[in-house]
Structure formats: structure tokens, C-alpha cells
N, C-alpha and C positions, 0 to 999 in steps of 0.2 A: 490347367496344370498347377500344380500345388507344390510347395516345399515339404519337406519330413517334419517342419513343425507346425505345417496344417496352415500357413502364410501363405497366400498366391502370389503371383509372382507383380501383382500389380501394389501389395502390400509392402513388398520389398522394393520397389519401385518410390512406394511414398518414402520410408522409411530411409531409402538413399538421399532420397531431398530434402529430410528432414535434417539428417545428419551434416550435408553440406551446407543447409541452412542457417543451422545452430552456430559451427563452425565458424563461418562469416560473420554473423552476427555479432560473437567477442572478439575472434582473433583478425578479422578483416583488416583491411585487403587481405589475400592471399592468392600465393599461385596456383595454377592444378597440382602442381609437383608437391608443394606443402599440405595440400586438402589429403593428400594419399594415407599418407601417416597421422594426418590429425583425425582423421575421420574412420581408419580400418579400411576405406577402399579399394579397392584395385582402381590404378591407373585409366583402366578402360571404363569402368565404371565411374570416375568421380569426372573426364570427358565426354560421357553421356549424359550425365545429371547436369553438367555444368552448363551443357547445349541448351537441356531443355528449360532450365531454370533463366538462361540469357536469351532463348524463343518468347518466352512466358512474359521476360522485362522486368521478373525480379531480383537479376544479377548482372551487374556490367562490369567491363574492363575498368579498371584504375592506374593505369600506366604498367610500367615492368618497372624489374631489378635483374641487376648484371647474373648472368651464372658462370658458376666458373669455364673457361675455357669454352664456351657455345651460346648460342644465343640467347640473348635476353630473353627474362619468362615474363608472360604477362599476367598480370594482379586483376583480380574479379572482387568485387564486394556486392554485398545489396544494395539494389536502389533506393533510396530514399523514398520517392514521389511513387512506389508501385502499389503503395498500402497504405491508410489509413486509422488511425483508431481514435475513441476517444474516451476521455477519463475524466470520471464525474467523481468529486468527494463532497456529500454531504453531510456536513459538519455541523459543528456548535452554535456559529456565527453567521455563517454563509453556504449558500451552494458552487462549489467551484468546478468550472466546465475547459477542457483545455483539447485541443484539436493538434496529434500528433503524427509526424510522418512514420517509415518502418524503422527508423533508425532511431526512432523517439525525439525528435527536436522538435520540440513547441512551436506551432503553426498560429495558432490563436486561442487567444483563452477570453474567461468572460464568468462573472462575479454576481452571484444573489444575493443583496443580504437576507436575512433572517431577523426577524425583530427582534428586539431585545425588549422589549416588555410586555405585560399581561404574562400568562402562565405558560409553562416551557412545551405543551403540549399543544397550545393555540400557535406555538412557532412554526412547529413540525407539522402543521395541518397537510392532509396525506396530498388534496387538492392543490395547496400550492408548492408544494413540492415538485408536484409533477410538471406543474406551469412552470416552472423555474427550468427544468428539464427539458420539454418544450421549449421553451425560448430561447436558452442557450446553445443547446445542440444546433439549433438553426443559425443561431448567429455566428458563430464559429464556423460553420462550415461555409457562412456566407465569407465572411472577412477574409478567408482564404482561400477561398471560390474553388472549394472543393466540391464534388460532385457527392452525394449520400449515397450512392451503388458503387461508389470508391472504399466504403468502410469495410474493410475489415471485421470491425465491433465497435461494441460500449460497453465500458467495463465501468464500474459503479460501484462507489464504497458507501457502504451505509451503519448508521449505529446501529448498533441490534444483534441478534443470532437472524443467522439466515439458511432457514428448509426450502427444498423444493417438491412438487409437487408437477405431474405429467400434467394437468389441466389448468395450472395457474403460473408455473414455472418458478419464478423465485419467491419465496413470503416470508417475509420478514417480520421478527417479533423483535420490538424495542419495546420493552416492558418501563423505560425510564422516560421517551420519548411520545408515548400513549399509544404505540403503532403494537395492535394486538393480529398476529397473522392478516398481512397488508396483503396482499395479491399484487405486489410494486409492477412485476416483469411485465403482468397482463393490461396494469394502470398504464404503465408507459408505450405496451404496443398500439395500445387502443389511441393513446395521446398522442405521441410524435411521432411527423410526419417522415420516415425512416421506409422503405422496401424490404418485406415481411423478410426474405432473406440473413437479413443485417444482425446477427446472435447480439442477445446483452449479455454481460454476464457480470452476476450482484453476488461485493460477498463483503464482511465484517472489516470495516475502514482498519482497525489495527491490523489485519490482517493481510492487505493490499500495501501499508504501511511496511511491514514485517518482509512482504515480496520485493517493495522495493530499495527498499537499506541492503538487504541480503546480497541481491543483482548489481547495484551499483554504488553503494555508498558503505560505511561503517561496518556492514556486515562481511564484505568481500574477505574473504579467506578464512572465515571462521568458519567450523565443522558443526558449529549449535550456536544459540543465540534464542533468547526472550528478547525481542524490541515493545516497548513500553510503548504506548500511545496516552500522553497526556493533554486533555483538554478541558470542556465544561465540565467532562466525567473522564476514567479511566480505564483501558483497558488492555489487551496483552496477546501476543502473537508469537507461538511455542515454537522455533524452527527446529527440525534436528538431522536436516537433509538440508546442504547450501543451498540447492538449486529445487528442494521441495517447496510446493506451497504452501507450509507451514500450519499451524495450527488456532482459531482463535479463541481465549479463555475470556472468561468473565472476572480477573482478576481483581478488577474493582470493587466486586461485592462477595470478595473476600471478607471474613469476619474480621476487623483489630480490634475488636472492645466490645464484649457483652455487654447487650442492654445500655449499648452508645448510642450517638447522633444517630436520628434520622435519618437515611439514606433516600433517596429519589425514586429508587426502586420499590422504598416501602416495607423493607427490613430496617433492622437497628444497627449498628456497629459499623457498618463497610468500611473498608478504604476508601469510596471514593469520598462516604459521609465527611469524611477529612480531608484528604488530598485533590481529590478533584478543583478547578479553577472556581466554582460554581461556589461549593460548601466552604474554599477556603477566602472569600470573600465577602460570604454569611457569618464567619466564623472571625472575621476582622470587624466586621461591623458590629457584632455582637459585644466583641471586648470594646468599643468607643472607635473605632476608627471611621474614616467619613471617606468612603470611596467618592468618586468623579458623579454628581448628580445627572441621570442619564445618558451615564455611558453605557458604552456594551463590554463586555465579559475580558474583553483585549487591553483594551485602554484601562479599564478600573484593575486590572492584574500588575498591569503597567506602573499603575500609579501606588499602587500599594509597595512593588519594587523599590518603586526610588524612593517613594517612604523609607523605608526601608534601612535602605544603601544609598544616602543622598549622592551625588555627582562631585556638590561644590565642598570645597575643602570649608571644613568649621563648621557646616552645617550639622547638626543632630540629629542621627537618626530617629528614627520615631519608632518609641520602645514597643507599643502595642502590636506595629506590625512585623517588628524583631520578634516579639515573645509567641504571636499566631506561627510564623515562618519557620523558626527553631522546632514547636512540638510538629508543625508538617512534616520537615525532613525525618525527624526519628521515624515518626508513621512512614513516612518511605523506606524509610530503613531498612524497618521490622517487614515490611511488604516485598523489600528486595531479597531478605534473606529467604521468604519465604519461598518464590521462585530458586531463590539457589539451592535451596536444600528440597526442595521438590525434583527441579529438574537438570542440576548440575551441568548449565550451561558454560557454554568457552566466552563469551559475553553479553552482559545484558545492555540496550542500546536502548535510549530517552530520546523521543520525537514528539511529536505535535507541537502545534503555538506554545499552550502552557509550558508543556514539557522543554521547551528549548528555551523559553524565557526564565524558567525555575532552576535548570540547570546551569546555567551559565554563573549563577548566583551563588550556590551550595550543594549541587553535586558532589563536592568532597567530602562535607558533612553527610551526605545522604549515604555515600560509599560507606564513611566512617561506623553510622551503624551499622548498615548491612554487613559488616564483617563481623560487628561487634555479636549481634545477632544470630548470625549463621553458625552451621559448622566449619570448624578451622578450614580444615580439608577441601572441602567444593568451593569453600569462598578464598581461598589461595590461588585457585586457579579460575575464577570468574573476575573478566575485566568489565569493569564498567563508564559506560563513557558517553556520549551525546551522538544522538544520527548527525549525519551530514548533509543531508537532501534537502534540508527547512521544513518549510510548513507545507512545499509542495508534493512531498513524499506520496499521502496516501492517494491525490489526482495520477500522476505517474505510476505506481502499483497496480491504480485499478486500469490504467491502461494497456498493462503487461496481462493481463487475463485474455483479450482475446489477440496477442500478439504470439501466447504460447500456443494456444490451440491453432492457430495458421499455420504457426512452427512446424507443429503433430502432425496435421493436415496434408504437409508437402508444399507447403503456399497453396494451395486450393481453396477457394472463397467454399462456403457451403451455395448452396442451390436451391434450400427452401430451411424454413424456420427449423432452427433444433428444438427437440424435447426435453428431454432433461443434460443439459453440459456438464454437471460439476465433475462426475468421473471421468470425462473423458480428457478435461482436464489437468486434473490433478493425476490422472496415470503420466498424461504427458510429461509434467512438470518431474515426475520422478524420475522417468527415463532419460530426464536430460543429461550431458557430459557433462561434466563444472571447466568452467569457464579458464 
């Protein structure tokens, strides 16, 4: 039996679940009576979906609230323990692995670092990457003595642009990082010890960043947003749908300056050749300043900082890493306008470690140009401001990748390995109601 729009009736069946799903998920608890109108249900139908979703064990009672005049109604939400996911951000510094129930609360997490010396491409060796993946995935699910046929997913944020392909699934090209079309999805099936069932799904760290400022943090209520991802390099995440998956740009290797620095990528001028953590610490040493003798990319930012901006009152700041800091922010400046006059967002939102640590500093000055910069007009109505999530943001994002597609699904685990995920879901993410 089919519907007039060519749905079966088991379509509309997920598509019910999906909807009560979604619902629970931000506005939970709720009772059947309030599911009715948040979701377009009929009553009958939002107590059959409710059955089967509280059969299934992915929705339980949460007490009642009085009604008027007749009996108390009783409150359903998701269960917490009935899914699993978890969220990999491969970063600058470290690999960071974090093991999340359905309702997103951190179960157990667990830290690789990444060396910090020899060449930045010897850091990212595609091999121990993977081992890193490997071993934390297990440890995580050991320290919470969760079961691996429990997962959900693995959702993983990686530097780079990321293609798929039917025979290799996700491949990632980090042009900056040495990773030339990696076959990651097919590296890590083969690697960790996961039940072929179990979907990854790998997509551009500012852009799992961008998913989740929008969801839960900074971005909540705005209709558009550019979230910034600042690190060893830079990059940028176009949203223009709340609850879309948003977009990822290579904003960093944007041009500011013909026939400038060196960029990492291997062009001249970038933005990140300047702003990134990386170039503006080359760029401090270059004028005389003496970053932390083997430190990593964290600590020597740090300390350029409080160079900087000393703490103790009397102290002098240190002009060198005033006079590097001042020409960064302009370069942000002119880099923010350039977004505002491209994509005339309702806010542009600063994350990553760098990012939150640079911010908290002269983000007013950084505003200051980008208005100066911009056009009046777009830049009157663009606010700019700092994420809220920390530096755990882009771990948490990539864990909402396969938490949407379950969504989409109707809470249905898949059965055997997917082939190619990314459409199906980024339809979902679009379909969804805002929150």
C-alpha cells in the first residue's frame, strides 16, 4: 500500500518516529497530549509511536504534571543508556576520543597527543592516526563498559575536505597536513575492532564545530552564522539553515596579501599564512620574541599571551608580541569582513583552542575592523562573538553525525555497513523542525 506521495506506509511509520523523536530530544520530557501539536500528530498516532518507541526502550516515563481538572499526564523522554555514539576530533595538538550516551552526556573520553616536533606532516602520519583511533575507541568503551554492538556510530572530524567514494567511503584530502586522498573510512574499518554494522561518518572538524555551536551553544536562535574554527590553521563552517548541516570553506587560504607569507598549503598570502596559531608564532619569533623552548603550539600561544597582556600589575608588556597581535587582529578583521560581505550572516561565532584563547584577548579590536572593513549594511546587522562549547565543541559535533541519521532512521540501528552516508544525512538534517 502506498500513499499519493509514493511513501509506504512503513515510510510514514519511520517518519512518525522520527518526528516524536526529534521532539523529545529538545523539548523533552513531554506528555502524549503536548507531542500532538508539537509534532502535527494525531493523538492516535503519536500513542502508537509512543508504544512502540517505549517497546523498543528508546523512550520512558519521566513522572507526570497535573492537568486541569483530570488526571495527571504522564512525561516520556529518551532514554539516555538506549544508544551510543562516539566522537573523534582530530586536531592540531591531539587526538580527542569521547564516548557519549543519546542524550549527549560524556561517558568517557581519552587524549592522543600528537608530537610537536619534526615536520607537521610526520605528526599526521596516516598510520598513527589510525592507532590512535584504535586505541581510544576501545578504551572508552572499555572505561564505560559499554558494549561496541551498542554504537549507534562514529562520527569524526578531520582537517581537510572530505569526498566519498562507493569503494573507499570517506577520503580525505588535507593538502596542509600531507594527507593526499587517504581512504581514512576504509583505514579504520580494517583497523578497529568495531561490528561492520557500526556507520563512521567523517566530515571537516569546522564543520562538526559549526553543527555543534548551532545545536547547543552560541549559535541557538540565529537563522545564519559562519562559526570560525581557529587553531594551528584556520577554517570556516557556512550555516544558513539552524538545524542544516551547514557548509565547510577553506577560508584560511583565502588570499590577504599578494605575493605574502608563505602559507602551509603552499600558496603565498593566506589568511592562515598570518592568523593561524602556527604562522603567528613563526611570525613572533621572527620579530625576536622567544617562545617556551619545546613547547607545543598551546602552551607557546599561551605564553606569547601573557607576554603580551602581563597579569601582574607593573609589569611591561612585551612590545614585540603587542606589535605581531595588533597586525593579526586587522588580518582578522579584513578576513571577517570578507565573510560578511560574502555571506551576510546574522552571526559570525570564534571556536577552537586558538580561537577562544585569541578571542577573549581582542575580539573587539578584531570586530572593530571587520566593520571598518565591511559594508555598512551586512556588517550592522552581523554580531560577532565567542562559541560557548570550548575546545570540546568539534568532539561533540562529530558525535551528532550519526545521532541525526538514527533520528532519520526512526531509532533504527542499520543492519549491515552503509555505502555512501553523506546524503542521507544531510537530507535528514534539513528536514529537521528547529528546536
Amino acid at each position: 500500500m502506498h500513499a499519493r506521495t509514493g511513501r509506504t506506509v512503513r515510510d510514514l511509520r519511520r517518519e512518525n518516529r522520527t518526528a516524536v523523536l526529534r521532539r523529545l530530544y529538545f523539548d523533552g520530557p513531554m506528555s502524549r497530549l503536548m507531542l500532538g501539536p508539537a509534532t502535527g500528530l494525531s493523538s492516535g498516532s503519536v500513542s502508537n509511536v509512543v508504544a512502540e518507541l517505549v517497546a523498543d526502550g528508546l523512550v520512558e516515563e519521566a513522572g507526570s504534571v497535573d492537568s486541569a481538572g483530570g488526571r495527571p499526564r504522564t512525561l516520556v523522554r529518551i532514554t539516555p543508556a538506549s544508544g551510543f555514539m562516539i566522537g573523534v576530533d582530530i586536531g592540531e595538538t591531539r587526538v580527542r576520543i569521547e564516548l557519549f550516551d543519546l542524550t549527549l552526556t560524556e561517558l568517557a573520553r581519552t587524549e592522543r597527543p600528537l608530537a610537536c616536533s619534526g615536520p607537521r606532516t610526520a605528526r599526521y602520519d596516516v598510520d598513527l592516526v589510525v592507532d590512535h583511533l584504535r586505541e581510544g575507541i576501545a578504551e572508552v568503551l572499555r572505561t564505560a563498559d559499554v558494549s561496541a554492538d551498542r554504537l549507534i556510530g562514529v562520527g569524526v572530524g578531520v582537517p581537510g575536505i572530505v569526498a566519498r567514494t562507493t569503494e573507499d567511503g570517506a577520503v580525505v584530502h588535507g593538502q596542509t597536513i600531507g594527507w593526499d586522498a587517504v581512504p581514512f573510512e576504509r583505514l579504520l574499518r580494517t583497523a578497529v575492532d568495531l561490528p561492520e554494522s557500526v556507520p563512521y561518518w567523517i566530515d571537516n572538524g569546522a564543520k562538526t564545530l559549526g553543527q555543534a555551536e548551532m545545536w547547543f551553544g552560541a549559535g541557538r536562535g540565529a537563522r545564519s552564522a559562519v562559526v570560525v574554527l581557529f587553531g594551528s590553521g584556520v577554517g570556516a563552517c557556512v550555516v544558513t539553515d539552524p538545524m542544516g548541516p551547514g557548509r565547510a570553506i577553506e577560508w584560511g587560504h583565502l588570499t590577504v596579501r599578494v605575493r605574502g607569507r608563505r602559507c602551509r598549503c603552499g600558496a603565498q598570502g593566506c589568511l592562515e599564512a598570518y592568523a593561524g596559531a602556527e604562522a603567528l608564532l613563526e611570525r613572533w619569533r621572527e620579530a625576536g620574541g622567544v617562545p617556551p623552548a619545546g613547547a607545543d603550539e598551546e602552551t607557546a600561544l599561551t605564553a606569547m599571551l601573557t607576554a603580551a597582556y602581563p597579569a601582574e600589575p607593573g609589569t611591561e608588556p612585551d612590545a614585540t608580541a603587542l606589535a605581531v597581535l595588533a597586525e593579526t587582529a586587522e588580518y582578522l578583521g579584513a578576513g571577517f569582513a570578507d565573510l560578511i560581505n560574502l555571506f551576510q550572516p546574522e552571526r559570525i561565532l570564534v571556536g577552537g583552542w586558538a580561537g577562544l584563547q585569541l578571542g577573549t584577548r581582542f575580539l573587539e579590536t578584531v570586530s572593530g575592523y571587520a566593520r571598518e572593513y565591511a559594508l555598512t549594511y551586512p556588517a550592522s546587522r552581523t554580531g560577532i562573538g565567542l562559541g560557548t562549547l570550548g575546545p570540546e565543541a568539534v568532539t561533540v559535533g562529530a558525535a551528532l553525525l550519526p545521532l541525526v541519521d538514527f533520528f532519520a532512521q526512526g531509532g533504527r540501528r542499520p543492519e549491515s555497513k552503509p555505502t555512501t552516508p553523506a546524503p542521507a544525512w544531510q537530507s535528514a538534517l534539513q528536514d529537521r523542525v528547529s528546536p
